[in-house]
BAZA-443947 format. One record per residue (C-alpha): residue number from 1; x, y, z. Coordinates in steps of 0.1 Angstrom, whole numbers, always signed. Example, Ala and Ser with C-alpha at 12.3 -4.5 7.8 and 13.67 -1.06 7.14 Angstrom:
<tortis>
torti bafi 1 | xx +123 | yy -45 | zz +78 .
torti bafi 2 | xx +137 | yy -11 | zz +71 .
</tortis>
This chain:
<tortis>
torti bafi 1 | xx +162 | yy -56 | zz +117 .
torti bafi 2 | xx +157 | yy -61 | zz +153 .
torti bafi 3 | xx +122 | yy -55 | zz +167 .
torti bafi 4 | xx +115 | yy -51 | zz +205 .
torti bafi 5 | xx +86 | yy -62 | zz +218 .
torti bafi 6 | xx +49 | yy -47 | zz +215 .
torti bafi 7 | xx +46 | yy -39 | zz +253 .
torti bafi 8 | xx +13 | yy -23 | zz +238 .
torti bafi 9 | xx +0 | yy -32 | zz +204 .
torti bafi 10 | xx -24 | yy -6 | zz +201 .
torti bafi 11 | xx +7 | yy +21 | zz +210 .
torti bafi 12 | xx +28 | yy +1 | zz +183 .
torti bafi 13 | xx +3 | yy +10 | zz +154 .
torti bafi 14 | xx -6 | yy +46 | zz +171 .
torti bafi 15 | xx +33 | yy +51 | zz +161 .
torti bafi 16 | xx +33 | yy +31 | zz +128 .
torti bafi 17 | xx +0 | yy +52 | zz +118 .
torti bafi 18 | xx +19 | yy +86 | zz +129 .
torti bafi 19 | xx +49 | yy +76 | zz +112 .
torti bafi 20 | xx +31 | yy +70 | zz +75 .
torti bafi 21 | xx +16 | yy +104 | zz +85 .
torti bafi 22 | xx +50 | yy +118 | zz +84 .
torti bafi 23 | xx +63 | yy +97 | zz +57 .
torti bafi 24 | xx +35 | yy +113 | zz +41 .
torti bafi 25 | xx +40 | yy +152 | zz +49 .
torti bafi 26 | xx +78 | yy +151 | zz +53 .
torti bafi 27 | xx +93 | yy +125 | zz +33 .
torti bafi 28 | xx +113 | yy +100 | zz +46 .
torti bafi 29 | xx +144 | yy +127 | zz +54 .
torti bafi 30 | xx +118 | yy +141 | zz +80 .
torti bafi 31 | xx +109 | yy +107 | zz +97 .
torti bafi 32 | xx +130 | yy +109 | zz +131 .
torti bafi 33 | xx +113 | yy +92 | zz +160 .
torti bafi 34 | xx +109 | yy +126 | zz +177 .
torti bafi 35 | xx +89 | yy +137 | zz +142 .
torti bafi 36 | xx +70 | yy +105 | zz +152 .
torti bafi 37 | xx +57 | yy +107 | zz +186 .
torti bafi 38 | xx +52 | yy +144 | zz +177 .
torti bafi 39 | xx +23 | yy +134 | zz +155 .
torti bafi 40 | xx +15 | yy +103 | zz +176 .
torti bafi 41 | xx +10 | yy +132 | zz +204 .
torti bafi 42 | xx +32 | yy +109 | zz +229 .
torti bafi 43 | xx +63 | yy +115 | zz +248 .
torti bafi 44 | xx +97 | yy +121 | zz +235 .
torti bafi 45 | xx +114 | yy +90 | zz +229 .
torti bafi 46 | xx +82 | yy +64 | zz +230 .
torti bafi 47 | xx +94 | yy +58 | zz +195 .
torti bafi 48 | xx +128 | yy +43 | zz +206 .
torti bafi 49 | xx +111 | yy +19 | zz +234 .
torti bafi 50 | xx +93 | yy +2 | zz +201 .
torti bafi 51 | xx +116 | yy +2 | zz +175 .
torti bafi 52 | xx +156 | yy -5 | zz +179 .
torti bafi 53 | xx +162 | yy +16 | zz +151 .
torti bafi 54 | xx +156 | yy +37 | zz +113 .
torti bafi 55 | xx +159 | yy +9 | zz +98 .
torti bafi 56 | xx +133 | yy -15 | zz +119 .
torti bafi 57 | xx +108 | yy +19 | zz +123 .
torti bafi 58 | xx +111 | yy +17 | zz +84 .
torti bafi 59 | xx +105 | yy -22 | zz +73 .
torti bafi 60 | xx +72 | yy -22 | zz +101 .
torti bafi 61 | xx +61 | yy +10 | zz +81 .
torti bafi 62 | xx +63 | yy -11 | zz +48 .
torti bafi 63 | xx +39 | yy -40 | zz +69 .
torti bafi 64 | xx +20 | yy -13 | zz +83 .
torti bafi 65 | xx +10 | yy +1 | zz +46 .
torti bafi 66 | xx -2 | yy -30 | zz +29 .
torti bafi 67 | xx -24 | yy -37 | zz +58 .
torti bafi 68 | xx -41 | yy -3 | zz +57 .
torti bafi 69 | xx -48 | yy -8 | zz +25 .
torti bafi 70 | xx -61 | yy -44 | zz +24 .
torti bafi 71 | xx -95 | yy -49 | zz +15 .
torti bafi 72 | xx -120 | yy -59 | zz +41 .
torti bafi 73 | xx -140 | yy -90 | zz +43 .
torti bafi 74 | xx -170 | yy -77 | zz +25 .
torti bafi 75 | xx -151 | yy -69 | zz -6 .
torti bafi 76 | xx -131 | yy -103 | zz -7 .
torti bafi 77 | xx -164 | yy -119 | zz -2 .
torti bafi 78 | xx -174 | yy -103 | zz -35 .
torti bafi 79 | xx -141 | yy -106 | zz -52 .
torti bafi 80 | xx -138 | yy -146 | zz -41 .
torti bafi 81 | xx -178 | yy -148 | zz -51 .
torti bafi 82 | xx -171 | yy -134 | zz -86 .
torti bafi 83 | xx -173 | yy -99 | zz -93 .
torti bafi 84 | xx -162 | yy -89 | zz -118 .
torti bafi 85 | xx -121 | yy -78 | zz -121 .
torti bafi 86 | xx -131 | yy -47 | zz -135 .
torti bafi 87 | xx -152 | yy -39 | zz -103 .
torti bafi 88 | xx -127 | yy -50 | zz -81 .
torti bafi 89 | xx -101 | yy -28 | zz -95 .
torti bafi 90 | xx -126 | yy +1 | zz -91 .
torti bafi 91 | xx -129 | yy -6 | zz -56 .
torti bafi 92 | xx -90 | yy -11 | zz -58 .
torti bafi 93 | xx -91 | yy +25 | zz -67 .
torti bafi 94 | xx -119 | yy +40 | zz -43 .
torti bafi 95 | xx -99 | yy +22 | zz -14 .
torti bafi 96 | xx -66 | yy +42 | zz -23 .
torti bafi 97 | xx -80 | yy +73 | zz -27 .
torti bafi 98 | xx -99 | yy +75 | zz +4 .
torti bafi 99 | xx -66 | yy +68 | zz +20 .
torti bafi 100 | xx -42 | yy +88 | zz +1 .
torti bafi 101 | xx -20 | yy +92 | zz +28 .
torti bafi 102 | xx -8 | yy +57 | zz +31 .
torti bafi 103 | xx -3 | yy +52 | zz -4 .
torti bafi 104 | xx +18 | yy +85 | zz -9 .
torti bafi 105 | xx +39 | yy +72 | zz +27 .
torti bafi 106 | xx +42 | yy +37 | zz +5 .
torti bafi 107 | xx +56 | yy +62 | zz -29 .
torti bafi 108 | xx +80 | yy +71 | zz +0 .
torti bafi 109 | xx +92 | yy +43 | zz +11 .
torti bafi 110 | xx +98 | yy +31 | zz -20 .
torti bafi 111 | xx +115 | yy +59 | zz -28 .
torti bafi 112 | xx +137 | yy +56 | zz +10 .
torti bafi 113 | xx +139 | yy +21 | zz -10 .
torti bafi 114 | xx +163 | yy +32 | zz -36 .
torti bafi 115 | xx +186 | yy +40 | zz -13 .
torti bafi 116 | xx +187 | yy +14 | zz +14 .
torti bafi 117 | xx +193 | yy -22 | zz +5 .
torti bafi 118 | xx +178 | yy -38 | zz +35 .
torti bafi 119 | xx +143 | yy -19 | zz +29 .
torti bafi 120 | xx +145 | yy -24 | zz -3 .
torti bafi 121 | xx +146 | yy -64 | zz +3 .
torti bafi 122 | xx +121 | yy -64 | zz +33 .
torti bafi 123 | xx +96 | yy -42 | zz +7 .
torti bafi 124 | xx +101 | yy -61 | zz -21 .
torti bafi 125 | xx +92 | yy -92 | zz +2 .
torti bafi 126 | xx +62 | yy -76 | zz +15 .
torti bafi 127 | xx +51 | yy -70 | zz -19 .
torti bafi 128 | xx +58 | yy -106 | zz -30 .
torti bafi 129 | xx +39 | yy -117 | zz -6 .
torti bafi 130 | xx +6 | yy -92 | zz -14 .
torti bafi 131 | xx +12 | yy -101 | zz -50 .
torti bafi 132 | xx +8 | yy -140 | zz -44 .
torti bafi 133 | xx -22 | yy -133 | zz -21 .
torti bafi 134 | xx -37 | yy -111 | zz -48 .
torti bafi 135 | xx -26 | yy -139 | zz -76 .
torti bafi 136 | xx -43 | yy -168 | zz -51 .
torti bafi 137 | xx -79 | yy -146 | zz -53 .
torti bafi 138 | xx -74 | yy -143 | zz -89 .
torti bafi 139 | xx -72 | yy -180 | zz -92 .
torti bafi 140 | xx -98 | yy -184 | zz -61 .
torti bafi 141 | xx -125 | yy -160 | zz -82 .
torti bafi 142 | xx -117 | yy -181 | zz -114 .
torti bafi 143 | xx -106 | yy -148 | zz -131 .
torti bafi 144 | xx -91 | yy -152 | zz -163 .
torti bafi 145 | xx -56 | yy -151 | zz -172 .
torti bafi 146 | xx -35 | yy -158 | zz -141 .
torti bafi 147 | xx +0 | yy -147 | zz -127 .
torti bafi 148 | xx +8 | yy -126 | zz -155 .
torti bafi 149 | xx -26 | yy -109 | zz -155 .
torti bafi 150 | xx -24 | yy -101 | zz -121 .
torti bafi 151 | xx +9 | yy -86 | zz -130 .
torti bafi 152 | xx -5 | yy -67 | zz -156 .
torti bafi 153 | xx -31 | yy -53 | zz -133 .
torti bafi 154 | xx -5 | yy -42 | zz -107 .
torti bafi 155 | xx +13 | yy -25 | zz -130 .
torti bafi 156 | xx -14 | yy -5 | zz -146 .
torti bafi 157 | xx -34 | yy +1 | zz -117 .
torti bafi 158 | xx -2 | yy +15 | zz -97 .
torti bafi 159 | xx +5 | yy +41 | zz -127 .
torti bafi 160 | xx -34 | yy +48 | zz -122 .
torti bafi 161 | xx -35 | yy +55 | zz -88 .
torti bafi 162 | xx +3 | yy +74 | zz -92 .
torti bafi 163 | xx -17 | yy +97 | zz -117 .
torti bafi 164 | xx -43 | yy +104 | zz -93 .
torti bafi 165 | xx -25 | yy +107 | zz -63 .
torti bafi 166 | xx -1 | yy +134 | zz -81 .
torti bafi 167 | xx -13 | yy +152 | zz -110 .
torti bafi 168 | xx -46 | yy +146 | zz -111 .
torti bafi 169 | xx -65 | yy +152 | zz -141 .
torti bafi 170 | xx -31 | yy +154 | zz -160 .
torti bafi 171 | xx -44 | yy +130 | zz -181 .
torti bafi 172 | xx -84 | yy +134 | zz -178 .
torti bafi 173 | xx -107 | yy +142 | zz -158 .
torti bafi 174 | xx -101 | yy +123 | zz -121 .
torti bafi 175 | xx -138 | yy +119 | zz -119 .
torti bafi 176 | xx -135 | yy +93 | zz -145 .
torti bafi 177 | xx -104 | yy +77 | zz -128 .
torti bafi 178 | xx -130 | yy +50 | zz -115 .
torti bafi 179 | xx -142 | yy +41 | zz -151 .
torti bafi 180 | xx -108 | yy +40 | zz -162 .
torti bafi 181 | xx -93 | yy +15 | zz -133 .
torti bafi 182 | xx -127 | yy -5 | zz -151 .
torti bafi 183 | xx -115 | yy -2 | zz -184 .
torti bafi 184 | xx -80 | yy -14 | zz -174 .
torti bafi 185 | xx -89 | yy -46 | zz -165 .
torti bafi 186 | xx -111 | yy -53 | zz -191 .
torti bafi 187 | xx -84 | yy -47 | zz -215 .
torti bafi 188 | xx -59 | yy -66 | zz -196 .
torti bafi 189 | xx -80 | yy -99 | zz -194 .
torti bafi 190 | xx -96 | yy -98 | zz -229 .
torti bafi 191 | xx -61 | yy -99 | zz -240 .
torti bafi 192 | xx -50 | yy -127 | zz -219 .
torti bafi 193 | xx -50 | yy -165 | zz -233 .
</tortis>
């Protein structure tokens, strides 16, 4: 992956935001930096000046996902100060819906992942490193149960949000959804050693 350098930051995540709108709409098959700066309402070819190529425009999407959807300081505050998992997972939840675009241009990408080894290894090392974060404020928040509960958590909560995202109310009514991301991690933690 080669990555040329941010003459302008702000244009670097203008395109990054425009291309997880794409990845969003179109599917991977229908990012093309001209789909890109399109959307980013730029010139033709902006794109190329900030990414070498598919591949690199790709990987920074990946980055560019798990920091849209990272909590902000108010709700680590509260996780770190010891709310409860249950309510951090609702929040979890609230966060993703409110930005359902970037977590349907990360369904994508994982997707795109299937296919190309080299995203599929810069992914899966951009969610290694989220999942250790996410396991250190487990352990920060004295949370019970650890790496594997935070595992179990993960899982759950990403066939949760999948549910909600696609077919909602496939399997209840979405307005629960939040009770239900709450439930989860009740279950997953009283069950824990």
């Amino acid at each position: 992956m080669t990555t040329r350098p941010a003459r302008n930051p702000q244009r670097r995540d203008q395109l990054l935001d425009a291309g997880l709108a794409v990845l969003a709409e179109q599917g991977a098959r229908g990012l093309t930096f001209r789909a890109v700066d399109a959307r980013a309402g730029l010139a033709t070819g902006t794109a190329t000046n900030y990414f070498a190529d598919r591949d690199t425009l790709l990987a920074e999407l990946g980055e560019r996902i798990h920091t849209r959807l990272e909590p902000d300081e108010s709700e680590l505050a509260a996780a770190r100060g010891g709310d409860p998992t249950s309510t951090v997972m609702r929040r979890l939840l609230e966060r993703v819906l409110a930005r359902r675009e970037v977590y349907v241009a990360l369904l994508e990408l994982r997707l795109e992942a299937t296919r190309r080894p080299a995203l599929r290894e810069s992914l899966t090392a951009t969610v290694r490193a989220r999942f250790e974060a996410d396991v250190a404020l487990h352990e920060e928040a004295g949370a019970p149960g650890g790496r594997q509960a935070v595992a179990l958590l993960h899982h759950a909560m990403e066939g949760l949000i999948l549910d909600q995202l696609t077919l909602p109310g496939a399997l209840g009514d979405p307005a629960d959804a939040g009770a239900v991301a709450e439930r989860l991690a009740t279950a997953v933690l009283s069950r824990e050693p």
